[in-house]
Backbone as JSON Lines, residues from 0, in Angstrom:
{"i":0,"aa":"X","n":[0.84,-1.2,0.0],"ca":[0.0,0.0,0.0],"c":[0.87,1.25,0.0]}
{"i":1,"aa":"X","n":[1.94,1.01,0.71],"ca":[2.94,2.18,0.89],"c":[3.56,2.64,-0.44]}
{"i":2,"aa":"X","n":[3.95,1.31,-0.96],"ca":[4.95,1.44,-2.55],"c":[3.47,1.95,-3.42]}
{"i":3,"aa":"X","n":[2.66,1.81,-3.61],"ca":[1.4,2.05,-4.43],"c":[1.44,3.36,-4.75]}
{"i":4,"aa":"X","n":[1.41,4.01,-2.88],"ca":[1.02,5.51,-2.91],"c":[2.19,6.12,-3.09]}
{"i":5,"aa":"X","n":[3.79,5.46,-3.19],"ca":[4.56,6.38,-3.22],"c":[4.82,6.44,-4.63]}
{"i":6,"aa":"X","n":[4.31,5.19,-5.55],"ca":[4.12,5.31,-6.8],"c":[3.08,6.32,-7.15]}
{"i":7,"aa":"X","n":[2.36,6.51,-6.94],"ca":[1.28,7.72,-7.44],"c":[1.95,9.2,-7.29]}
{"i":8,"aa":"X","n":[2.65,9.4,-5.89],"ca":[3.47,10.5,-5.86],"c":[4.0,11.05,-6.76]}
{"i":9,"aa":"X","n":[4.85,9.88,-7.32],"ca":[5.68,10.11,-8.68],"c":[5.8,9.96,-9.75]}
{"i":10,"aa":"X","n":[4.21,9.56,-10.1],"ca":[3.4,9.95,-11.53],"c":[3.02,11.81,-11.47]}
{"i":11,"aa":"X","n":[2.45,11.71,-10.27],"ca":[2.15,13.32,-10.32],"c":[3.26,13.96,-10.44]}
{"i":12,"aa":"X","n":[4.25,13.53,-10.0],"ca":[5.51,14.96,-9.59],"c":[6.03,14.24,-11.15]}
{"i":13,"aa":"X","n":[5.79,13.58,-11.96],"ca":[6.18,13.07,-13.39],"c":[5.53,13.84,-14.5]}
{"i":14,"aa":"X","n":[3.67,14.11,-13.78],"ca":[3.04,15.04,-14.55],"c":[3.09,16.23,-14.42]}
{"i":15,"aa":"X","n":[3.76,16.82,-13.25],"ca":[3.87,18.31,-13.23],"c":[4.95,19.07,-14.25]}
{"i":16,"aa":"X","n":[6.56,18.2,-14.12],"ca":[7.65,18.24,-14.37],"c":[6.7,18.19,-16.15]}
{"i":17,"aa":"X","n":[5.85,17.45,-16.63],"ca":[6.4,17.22,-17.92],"c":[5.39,18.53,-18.19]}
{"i":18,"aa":"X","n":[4.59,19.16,-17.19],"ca":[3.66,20.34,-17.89],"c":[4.36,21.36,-17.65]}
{"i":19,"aa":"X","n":[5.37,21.18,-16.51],"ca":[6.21,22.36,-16.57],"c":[6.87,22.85,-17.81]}
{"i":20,"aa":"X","n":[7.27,21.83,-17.79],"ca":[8.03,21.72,-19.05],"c":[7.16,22.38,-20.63]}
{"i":21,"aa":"X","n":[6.06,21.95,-20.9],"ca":[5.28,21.78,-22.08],"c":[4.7,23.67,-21.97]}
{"i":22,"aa":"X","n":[4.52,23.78,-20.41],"ca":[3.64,25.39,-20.54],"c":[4.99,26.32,-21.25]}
{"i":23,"aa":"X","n":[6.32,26.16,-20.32],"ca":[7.31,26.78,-20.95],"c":[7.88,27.16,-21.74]}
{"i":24,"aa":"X","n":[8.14,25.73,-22.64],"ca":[8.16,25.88,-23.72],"c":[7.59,25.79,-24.84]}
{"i":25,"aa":"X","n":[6.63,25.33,-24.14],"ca":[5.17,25.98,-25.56],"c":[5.6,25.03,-27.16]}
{"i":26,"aa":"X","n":[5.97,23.64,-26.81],"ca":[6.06,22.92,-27.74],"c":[5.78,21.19,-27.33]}
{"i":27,"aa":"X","n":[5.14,20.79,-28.01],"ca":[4.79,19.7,-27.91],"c":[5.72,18.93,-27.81]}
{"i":28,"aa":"X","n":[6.34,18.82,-28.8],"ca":[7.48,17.8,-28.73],"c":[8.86,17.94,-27.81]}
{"i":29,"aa":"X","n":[9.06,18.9,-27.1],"ca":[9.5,18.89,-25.63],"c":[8.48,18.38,-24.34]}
{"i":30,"aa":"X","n":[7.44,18.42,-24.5],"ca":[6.31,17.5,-23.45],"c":[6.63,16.26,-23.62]}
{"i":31,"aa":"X","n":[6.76,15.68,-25.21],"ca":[7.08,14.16,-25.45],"c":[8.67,13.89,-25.03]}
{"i":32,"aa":"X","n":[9.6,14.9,-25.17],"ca":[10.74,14.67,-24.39],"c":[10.82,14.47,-23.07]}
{"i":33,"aa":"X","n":[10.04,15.41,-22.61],"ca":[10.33,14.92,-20.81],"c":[9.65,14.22,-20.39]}
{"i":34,"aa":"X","n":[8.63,13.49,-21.38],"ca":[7.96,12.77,-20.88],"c":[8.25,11.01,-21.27]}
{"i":35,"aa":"X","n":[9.89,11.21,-22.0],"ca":[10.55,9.96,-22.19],"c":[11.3,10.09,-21.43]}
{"i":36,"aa":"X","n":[12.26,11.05,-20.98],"ca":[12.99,11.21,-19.82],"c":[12.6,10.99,-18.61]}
{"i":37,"aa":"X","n":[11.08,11.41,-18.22],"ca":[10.55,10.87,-16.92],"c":[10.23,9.34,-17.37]}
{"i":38,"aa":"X","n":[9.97,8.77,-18.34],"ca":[9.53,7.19,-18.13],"c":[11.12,6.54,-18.29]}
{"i":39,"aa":"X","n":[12.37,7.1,-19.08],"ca":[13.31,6.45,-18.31],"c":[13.76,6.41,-17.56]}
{"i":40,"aa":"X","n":[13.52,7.61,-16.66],"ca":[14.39,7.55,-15.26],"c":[13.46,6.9,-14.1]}
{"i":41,"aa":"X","n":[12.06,6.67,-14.54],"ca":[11.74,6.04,-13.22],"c":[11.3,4.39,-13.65]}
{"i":42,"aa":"X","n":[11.94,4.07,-15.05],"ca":[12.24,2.85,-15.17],"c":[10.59,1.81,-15.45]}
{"i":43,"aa":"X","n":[9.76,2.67,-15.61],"ca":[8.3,2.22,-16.29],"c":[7.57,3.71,-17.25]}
{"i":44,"aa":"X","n":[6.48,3.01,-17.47],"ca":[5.23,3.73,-18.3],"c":[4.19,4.46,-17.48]}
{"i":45,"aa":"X","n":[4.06,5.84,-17.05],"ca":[2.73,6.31,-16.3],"c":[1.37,6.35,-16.92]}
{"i":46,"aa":"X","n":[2.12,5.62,-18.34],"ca":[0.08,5.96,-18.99],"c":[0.02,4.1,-18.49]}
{"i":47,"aa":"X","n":[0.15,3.26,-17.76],"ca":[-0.1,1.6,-17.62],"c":[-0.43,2.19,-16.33]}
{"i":48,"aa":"X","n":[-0.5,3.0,-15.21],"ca":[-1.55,3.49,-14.22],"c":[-3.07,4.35,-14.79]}
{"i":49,"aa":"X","n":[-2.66,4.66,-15.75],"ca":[-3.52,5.36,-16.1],"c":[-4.97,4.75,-16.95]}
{"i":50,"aa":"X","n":[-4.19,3.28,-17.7],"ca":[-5.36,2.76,-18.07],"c":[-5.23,1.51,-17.68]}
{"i":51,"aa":"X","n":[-4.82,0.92,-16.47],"ca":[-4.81,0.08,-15.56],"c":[-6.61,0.61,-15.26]}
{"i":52,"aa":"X","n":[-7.47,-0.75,-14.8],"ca":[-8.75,-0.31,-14.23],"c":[-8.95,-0.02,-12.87]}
């Protein structure tokens, strides 16, 4: 339950980082960059929580 929620933590702090990112620079394809950089560095996929049921 602990690893679950500390996994959810760091989807969000995965989705902030990649909107930070996307409002900033105001390009899509830097959203899709940090948003391969956040799925390699935390070593999975945040869209398999997302359409997990």
């Amino acid at each position: 339950m602990v690893l679950l929620m500390n996994r959810a933590v760091l989807m969000v702090l995965g989705w902030t980082f990649c909107w930070v990112i996307y409002l900033t620079s105001n390009s899509s394809m830097k959203f899709l960059g940090a948003w391969a950089i956040y799925t390699i560095c935390w070593g999975d996929l945040p869209l398999q929580y997302i359409m997990s049921p």
